[in-house]
N, C-alpha and C positions, 0 to 999 in steps of 0.2 A: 504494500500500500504506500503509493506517495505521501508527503506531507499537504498537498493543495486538495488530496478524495476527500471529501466531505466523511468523516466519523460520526455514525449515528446514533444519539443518545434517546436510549427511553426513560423519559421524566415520568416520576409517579412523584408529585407533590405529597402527597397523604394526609391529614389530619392537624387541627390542631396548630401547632406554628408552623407546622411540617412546610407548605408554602411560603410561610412568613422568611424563611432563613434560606430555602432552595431558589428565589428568586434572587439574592443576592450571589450565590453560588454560579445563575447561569449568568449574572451579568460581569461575575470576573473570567466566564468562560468566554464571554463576546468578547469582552478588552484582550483576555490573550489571542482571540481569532484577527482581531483590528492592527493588533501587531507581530502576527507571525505569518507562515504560511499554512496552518494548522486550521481546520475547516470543520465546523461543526453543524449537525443536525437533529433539530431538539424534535421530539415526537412527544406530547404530554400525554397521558392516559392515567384510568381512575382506579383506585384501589383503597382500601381503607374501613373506617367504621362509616364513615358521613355514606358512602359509597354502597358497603351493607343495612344501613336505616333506607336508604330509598330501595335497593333493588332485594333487597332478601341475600344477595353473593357479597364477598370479601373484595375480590379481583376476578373481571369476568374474562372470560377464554382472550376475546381481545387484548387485553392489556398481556395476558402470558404471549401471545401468539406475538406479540409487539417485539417484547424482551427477548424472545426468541431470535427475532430479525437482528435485531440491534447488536452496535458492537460492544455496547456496557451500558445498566443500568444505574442510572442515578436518583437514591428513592429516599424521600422526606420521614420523615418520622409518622408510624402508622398508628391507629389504635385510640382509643379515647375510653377512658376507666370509667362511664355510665354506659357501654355499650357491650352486652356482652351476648354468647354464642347461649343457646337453651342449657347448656352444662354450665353458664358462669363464666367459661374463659372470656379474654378479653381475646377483638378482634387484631387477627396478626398477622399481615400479607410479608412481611419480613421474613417469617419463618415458614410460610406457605413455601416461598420463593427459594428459601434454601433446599426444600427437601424437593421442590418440584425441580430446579435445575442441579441437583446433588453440589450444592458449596458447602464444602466438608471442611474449608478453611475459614475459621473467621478470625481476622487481626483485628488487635485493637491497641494500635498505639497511644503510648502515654509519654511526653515530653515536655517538660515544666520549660513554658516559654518565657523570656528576658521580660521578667517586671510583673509575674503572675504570681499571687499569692500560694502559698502550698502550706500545708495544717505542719507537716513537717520539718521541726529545727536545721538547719546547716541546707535544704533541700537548694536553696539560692545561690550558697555558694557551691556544691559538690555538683548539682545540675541532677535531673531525672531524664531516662532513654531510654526506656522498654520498648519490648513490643508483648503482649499476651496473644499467642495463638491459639483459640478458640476449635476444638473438633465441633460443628457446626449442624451435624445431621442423624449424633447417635446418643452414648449416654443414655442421662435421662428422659432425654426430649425424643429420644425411640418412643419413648411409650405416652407420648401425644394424643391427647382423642384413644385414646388405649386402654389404658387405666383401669381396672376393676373397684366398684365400691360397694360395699353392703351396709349389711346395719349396725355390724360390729366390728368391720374393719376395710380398709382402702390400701390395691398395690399398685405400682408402676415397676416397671421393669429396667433395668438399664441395659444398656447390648453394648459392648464393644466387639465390632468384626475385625479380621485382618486385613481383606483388601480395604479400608477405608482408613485404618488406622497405621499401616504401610502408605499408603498415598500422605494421610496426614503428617507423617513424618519425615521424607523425602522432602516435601512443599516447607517443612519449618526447617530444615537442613541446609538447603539452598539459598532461604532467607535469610539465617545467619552468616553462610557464606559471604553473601553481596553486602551483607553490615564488615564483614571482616572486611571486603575488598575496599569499604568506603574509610575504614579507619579504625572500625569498630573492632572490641577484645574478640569479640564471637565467643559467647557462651552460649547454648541452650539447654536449657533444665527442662526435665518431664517434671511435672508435680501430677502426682495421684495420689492413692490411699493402699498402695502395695502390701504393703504391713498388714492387712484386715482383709481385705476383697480379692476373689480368684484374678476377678475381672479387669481389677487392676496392674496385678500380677502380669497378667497377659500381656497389657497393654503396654508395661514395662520393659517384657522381652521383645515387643517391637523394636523400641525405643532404641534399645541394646544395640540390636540388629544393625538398626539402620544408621547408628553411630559407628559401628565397625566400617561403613562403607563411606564416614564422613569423617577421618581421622585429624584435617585440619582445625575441626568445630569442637571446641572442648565441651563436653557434657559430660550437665549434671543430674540428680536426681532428688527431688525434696517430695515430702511428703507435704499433702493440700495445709495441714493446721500449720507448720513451721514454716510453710510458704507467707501464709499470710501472714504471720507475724515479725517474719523479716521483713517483709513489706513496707511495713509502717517502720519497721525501725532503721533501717539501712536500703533504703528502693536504689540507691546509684551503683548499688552493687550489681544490680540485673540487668541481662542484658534482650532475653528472647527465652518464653516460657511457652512451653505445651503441654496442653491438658485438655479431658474430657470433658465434654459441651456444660452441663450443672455448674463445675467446679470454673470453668472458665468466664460463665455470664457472672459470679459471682466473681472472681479476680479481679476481671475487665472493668467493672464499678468501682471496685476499691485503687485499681491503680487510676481512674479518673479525679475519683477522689484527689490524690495526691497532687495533680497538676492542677487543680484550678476547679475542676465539675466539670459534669458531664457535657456542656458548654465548649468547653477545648477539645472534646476528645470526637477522632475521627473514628471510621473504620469500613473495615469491608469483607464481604464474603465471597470465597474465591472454588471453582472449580476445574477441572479439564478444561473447559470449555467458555463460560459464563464467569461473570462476576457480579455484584453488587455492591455499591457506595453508599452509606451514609452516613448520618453521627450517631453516635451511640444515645444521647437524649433519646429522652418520648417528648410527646407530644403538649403536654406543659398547658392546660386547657385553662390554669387560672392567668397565665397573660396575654393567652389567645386575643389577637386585635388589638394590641396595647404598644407595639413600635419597640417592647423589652426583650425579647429571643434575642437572643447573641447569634450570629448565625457564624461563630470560626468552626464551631465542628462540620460545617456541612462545606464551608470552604473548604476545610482540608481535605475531608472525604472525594472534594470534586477534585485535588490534586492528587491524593491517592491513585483515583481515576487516569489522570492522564500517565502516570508512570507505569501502570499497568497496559495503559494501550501505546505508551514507548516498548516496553519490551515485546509486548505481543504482536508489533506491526513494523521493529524497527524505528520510527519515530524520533531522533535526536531530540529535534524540537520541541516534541511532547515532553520528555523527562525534562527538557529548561525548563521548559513551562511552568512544571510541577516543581522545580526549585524554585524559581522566582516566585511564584504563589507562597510556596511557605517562607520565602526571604522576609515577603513584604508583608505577612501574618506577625511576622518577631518584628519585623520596625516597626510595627504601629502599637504593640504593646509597650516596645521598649521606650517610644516617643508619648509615652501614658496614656492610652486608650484604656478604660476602666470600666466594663459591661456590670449591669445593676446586678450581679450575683456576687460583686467585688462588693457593693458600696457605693461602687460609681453611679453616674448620671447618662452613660451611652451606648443606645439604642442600637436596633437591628442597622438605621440608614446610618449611625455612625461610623458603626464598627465596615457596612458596607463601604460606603466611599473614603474613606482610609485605605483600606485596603485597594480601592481602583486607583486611591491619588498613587500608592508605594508602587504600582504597577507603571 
């Protein structure tokens, strides 16, 4: 693919601010179109809870059939906690979207940017650089809509397979690689519960495995409780963590935590084939229509984006992109931009044209 073929994006806005922060997203994708040769094509399309109130569906075959085309999905925050499935779940086209196109990868980096609060002492001067790699389609969230419940007790099942969790491992291997190639120590740690569960067990002697066949990448192994507790006490120690989908949606939160809130934190889920972009937030219904969504998670999401379709299309100019995106994310913090979850006073169109002026 040259850099002037138009790249086809399918927008799923989704709920809640979920549009409120994804329009600022595609208007730093236009300024990078207005100055590169780097061509983009936006396809909007619905999915969501607003989406299930009127039609009875989550995301109708069209918007899958869309994503399907497309060359990467960039999707807003979905879901709204009054709106729920006849079991009580809460409506969720994120995770529909994972196990419909198998993204068995979900990152979620964490990187305490120049002049962002963090709850952790020394955190400003030692600096925060993880990445938590998320297994995205088994674990606990196998047993989805699954679940057995009676009158005196409730199961779900957790599955780890090997072809998914060999894929998974291979994919976070290579990703520390390219941290090592950029500069980075390249660690990766499995965290599970090896010590107590078969299932965990298993999924350790993957881990094994596919370390024997990645000898430059130093690994390591922690158990999920010491995981998170180093976390809080020492995060610049880590470098790139994998773990089963439960244990990871809850890491991925706590290392947000650290940087700032879920506000700063990007991420995406990745397959063979497919990927998805967005911020790790929900949908935040008490500022819904109020100008206060921070939208840098979903910009960075939308850089995440474009470095994913530099390597997958060759693209130079897409991975500048996606560095200058995140350059111009740290100057405007570092130049005191202050989103009302700091304390500050600046808005979505703040934090938006800041980020187009650093561009």
């Amino acid at each position: 693919m040259s850099a002037n073929t138009a790249l086809h994006i399918a927008v799923l806005p989704g709920d809640g601010i979920g549009p409120e922060v994804m329009a600022p997203a595609l208007e730093v994708l236009r300024r990078i179109e207005a100055q590169t040769d780097l061509r983009f094509r936006f396809t909007e399309a619905r999915a969501g809870a607003n989406h299930y109130l009127a039609t009875g569906t989550s995301m109708p075959e069209s918007t899958v059939r869309l994503c399907e085309e497309a060359d990467a999905i960039l999707l807003g925050a979905c879901g709204l906690p009054s709106v729920r499935y006849p079991d009580n779940t809460e409506i969720a086209p994120q995770i529909e979207l994972r196990f419909r196109f198998d993204l068995y990868a979900g990152v979620r980096p964490a990187r305490l940017i120049p002049s962002v609060p963090s709850p952790i002492v020394g955190a400003a001067e030692r600096g925060i650089d993880l990445i938590v790699i998320r297994e995205s389609t088994e674990g606990l969230f196998a047993s989805m809509g699954k679940g057995v419940v009676t009158k005196d007790d409730a199961r779900e099942t957790l599955l780890i397979t090997r072809k998914t969790s060999e894929r998974l491992f291979e994919f976070s291997f290579r990703l520390a690689e390219r941290r090592r190639a950029r500069g980075r120590t390249s660690t990766l740690a499995c965290v599970d519960k090896a010590n107590v569960f078969k299932a965990f067990a298993f999924f350790r002697e993957m881990f094994d495995e596919a370390a024997h066949r990645h000898p430059d990448v130093k690994a390591d192994r922690l158990y999920i409780d010491a995981c998170a507790m180093l976390l809080v006490k020492r995060p610049w120690d880590f470098d790139v963590l994998v773990t089963e989908n439960m244990f990871g949606d809850i890491l991925s939160d706590l290392a947000a935590g650290l940087i700032g809130g879920m506000g700063m934190a990007p991420s995406a889920d990745f397959g063979d084939r497919y990927a998805v972009f967005q911020p790790c937030h929900g949908t935040a219904p008490d500022i819904m229509g109020q100008g206060k969504a921070n939208p840098t998670a979903m910009i960075l999401s939308a850089a995440m984006m474009l470095d994913w379709l530099a390597e997958r299309h060759g693209l130079e100019q897409a991975a500048e992109a996606s560095e200058r995106i995140t350059r111009a994310v740290d100057q405007i913090y570092a130049a005191g931009i202050k989103p009302f979850e700091f304390g500050g006073g600046n808005g979505t169109a703040d934090v938006a044209n800041a980020v187009l002026a650093a561009l």
